[in-house]
N, C-alpha and C positions, 0 to 999 in steps of 0.2 A: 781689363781696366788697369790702368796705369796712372801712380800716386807718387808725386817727388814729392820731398819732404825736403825743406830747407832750414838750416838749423843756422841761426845766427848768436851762436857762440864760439868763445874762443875752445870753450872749457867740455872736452867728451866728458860722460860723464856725469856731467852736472847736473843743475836741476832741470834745466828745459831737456837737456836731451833725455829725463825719465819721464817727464810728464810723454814727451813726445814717444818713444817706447810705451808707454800706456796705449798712448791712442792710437799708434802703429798695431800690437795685439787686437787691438776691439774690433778693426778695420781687417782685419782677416781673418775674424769670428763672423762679422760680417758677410764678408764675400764666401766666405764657405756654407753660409745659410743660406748665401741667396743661389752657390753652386756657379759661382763666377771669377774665372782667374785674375788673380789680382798679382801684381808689379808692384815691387814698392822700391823705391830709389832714396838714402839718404844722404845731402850732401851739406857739409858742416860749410857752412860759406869764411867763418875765421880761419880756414884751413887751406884756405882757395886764395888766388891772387888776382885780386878784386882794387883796382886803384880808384880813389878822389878821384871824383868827376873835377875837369878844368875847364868847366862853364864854356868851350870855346863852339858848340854847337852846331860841331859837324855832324852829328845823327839827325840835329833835326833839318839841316840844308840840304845834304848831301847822302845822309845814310847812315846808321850804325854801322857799316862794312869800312866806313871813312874814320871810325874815332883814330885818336893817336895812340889810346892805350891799347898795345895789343895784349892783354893778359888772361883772363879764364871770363870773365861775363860774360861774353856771347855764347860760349858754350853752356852757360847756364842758362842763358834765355832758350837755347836750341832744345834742352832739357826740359824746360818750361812750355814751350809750345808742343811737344811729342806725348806728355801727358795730359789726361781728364781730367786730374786736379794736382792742385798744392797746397801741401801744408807748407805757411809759414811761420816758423815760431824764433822767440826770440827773448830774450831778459830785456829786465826792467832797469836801465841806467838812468841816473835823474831826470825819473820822472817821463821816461819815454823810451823809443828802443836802441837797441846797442850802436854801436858807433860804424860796426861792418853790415849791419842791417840798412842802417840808412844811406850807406853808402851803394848799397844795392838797387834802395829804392831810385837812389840819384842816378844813379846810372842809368837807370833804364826808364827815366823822366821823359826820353824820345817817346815812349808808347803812350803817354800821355795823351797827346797829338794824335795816334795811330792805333785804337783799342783793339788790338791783335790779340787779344786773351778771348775776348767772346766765346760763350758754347766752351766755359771752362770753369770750375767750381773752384774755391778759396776756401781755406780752414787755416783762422789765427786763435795762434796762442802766446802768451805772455807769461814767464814767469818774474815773480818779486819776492825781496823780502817780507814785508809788510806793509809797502807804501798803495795806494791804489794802483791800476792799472788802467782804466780808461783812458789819459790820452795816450799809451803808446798804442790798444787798441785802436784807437783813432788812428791814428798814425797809417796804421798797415790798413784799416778798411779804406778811409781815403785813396791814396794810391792804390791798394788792388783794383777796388770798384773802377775807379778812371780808366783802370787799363782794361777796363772789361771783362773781369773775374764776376761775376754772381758769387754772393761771399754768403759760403752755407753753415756756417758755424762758426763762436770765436765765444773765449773764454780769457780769465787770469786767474793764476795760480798764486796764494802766497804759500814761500816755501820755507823762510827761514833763509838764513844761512847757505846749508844744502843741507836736506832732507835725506837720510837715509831711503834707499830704493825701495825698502820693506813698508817704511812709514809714507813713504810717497803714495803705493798700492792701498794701503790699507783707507787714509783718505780720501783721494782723488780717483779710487777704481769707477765708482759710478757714474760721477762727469765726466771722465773719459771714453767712457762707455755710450754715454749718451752724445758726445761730441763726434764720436767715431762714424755711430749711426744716424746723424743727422751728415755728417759730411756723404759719409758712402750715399745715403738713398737721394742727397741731391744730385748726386752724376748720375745714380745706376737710373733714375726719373726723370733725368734731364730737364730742370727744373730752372735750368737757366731760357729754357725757353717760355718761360714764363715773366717778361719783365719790370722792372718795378717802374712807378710814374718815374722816377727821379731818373732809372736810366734811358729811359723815352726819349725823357724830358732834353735830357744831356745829347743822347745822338743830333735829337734836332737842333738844339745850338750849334753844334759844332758839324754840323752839316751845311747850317745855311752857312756858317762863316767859310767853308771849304768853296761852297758855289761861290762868294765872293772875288774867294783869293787869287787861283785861277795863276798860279806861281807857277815856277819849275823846282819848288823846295820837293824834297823827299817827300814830305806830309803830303805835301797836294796828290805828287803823283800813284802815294798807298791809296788815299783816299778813291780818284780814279781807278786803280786798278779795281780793289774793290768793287768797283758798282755802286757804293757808297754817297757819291754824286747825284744819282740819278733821283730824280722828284718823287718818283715813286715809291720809293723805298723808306721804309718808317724805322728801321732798326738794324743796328749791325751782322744781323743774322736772321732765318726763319723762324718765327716765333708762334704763339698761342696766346697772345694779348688780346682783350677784349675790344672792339673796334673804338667805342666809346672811352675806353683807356687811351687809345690810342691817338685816338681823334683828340682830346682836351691835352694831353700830354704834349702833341705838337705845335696845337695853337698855344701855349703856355710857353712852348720852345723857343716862338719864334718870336714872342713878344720880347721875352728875354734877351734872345739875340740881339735886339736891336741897341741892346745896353752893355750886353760882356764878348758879342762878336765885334 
């Protein structure tokens, strides 16, 4: 099993990187229970050269292989598709996530269009002072989900300032603990093949709008290569959805469509 961890901070050290050190240990208490090699990769993305998206959208015409920024994101996403899961974690700036977090997310706004993540688990974390954390939670479940992450755990930490490593353990060992083993048993159970109305719901919007388009943009031709086109197909991947899920999920899809396709 193979676990990136993406830390959108500037600051090693700090508080996300101990929460996430919490739950990087649980996760290999974990995989030693269950007797399964685990991979862990940590990559501090303030530390990488990750340029503003320039809205000019050539990933979604022509390809991410076409942007103009040639800098470290695609080898981040290369990173992201070779693993089962991601953690991504991130602090809490007014009121939502950090400034190279979001710029992460923009970037890779192409897989919106193209949900290449499927048959992949998500673990968010957030740390804060004291403010809430729900919308940058939001934040990150939104685009993961889109991208096609099944998102198996998310939490927010307040920390203060920064939290001594001692006192960070001493409160948050148990919710990391439990974050750990809810992340791990959603890959080791493949739990993404189980999926939700709302993701159903979503392939078939953006299915019937793909048989519409019928482009030479990049989207269209992922979409085909896929098989993703074909009438038959109810989901971005082989699944264990209930038929009756399945079946009300697509007629709900399609009615939709005919307002956001």
């Amino acid at each position: 099993m193979k676990i990136l961890m993406c830390v959108g901070s500037y600051r090693k050290g700090g508080n996300t990187d101990r929460i996430v050190n919490l739950i990087k240990a649980h996760l290999q208490v974990e995989a030693d229970r269950h007797q399964t090699a685990l991979e862990l990769e940590t990559l501090y993305l303030g530390h990488l050269a990750i340029a503003p998206c320039r809205g000019c959208r050539a990933c979604f015409d022509q390809g991410e292989d076409k942007c103009p920024l040639k800098d470290d994101l695609l080898s981040v996403k290369t990173k992201m598709r070779q693993a089962d899961g991601l953690l991504i974690a991130s602090p809490v700036y007014v009121d939502d996530v950090s400034g190279i977090t979001k710029t992460w997310i923009d970037r890779l706004a192409h897989v919106c269009h193209r949900p290449e993540f499927a048959g992949k688990c998500a673990c968010l974390v957030t740390t804060v002072g004291s403010s809430p954390t729900s919308h940058a939670l939001g934040t990150l479940s939104l685009a993961l989900s889109t991208w096609g992450f099944y998102i198996a755990a998310q939490a927010g930490f307040k920390m203060g300032a920064l939290l001594p490593a001692e006192d960070a353990k001493k409160r948050y060992e148990a919710q990391a603990e439990k974050i750990a083993r809810q992340f791990f048993q959603a890959i080791h159970q493949r739990k993404f093949s189980r999926p939700t109305f709302r993701a159903l719901m979503t392939f078939r919007i953006q299915q019937q709008f793909w048989q519409k388009a019928a482009t030479d943009q990049a989207d269209y031709r992922y979409w085909q290569e896929q098989g993703w086109l074909d009438p038959r197909r109810d989901f971005y991947q082989p699944h264990r959805a209930s038929p009756v899920k399945v079946a009300l999920a697509r007629f709900t899809g399609g009615l939709l469509a005919k307002f956001v396709a």
